[in-house]
C-alpha angles and dihedrals in degrees: 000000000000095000091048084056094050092051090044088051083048095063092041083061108118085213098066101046088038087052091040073048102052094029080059099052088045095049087045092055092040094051088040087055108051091047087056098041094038103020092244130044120262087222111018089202148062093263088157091063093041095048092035084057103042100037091043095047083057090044100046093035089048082059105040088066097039089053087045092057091045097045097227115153132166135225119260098241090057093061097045088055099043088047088047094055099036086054093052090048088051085054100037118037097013095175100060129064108208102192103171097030089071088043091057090045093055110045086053080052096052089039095060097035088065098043084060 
């Protein structure tokens, strides 16, 4: 039941339905471009979406055991952080991805929030 659960939060997150959001506008300028600049798309659908979907829930799903099996959790104000940030750089710079730069962002967060 708690695994159900799990599946079901991870829907109700802001950040995956913001990132389905921005990968489909992407995939819809890029389709409405190269039927104006070649006369047909190359890709006539949103391949960025499909592969984003299938190849994140492996991936995420590929963590989530192994960190399972290690143990490792993280505190909650790191993931909000880390969520917040990750949220303001979907709205503001939606062409670059900045990993480790929200990594970075969060654990300071997390550092000074718990200094305080």
């Amino acid at each position: 039941m708690r695994t159900l659960i799990a599946c079901g939060s991870f829907l109700l997150q802001p950040l995956v339905w913001l990132a389905i959001l921005r990968v489909w506008l992407a995939s819809r300028a890029r389709i409405i471009t190269e039927r104006r600049n070649f006369g047909s798309a190359v890709y006539g659908d949103h391949y960025e979406l499909r592969h984003m979907l299938t190849q994140g829930l492996l991936l995420g799903l590929g963590l989530s055991v192994i960190n399972l099996l290690i143990g490792f959790s993280l505190p909650v104000i790191w993931i909000l952080a880390y969520e917040g940030l990750a949220i303001l750089t979907l709205i503001l710079l939606p062409t670059t991805i900045l990993p480790l730069t929200l990594i970075v962002g969060a654990t300071l967060i997390t550092l000074f929030g718990e200094l305080t």
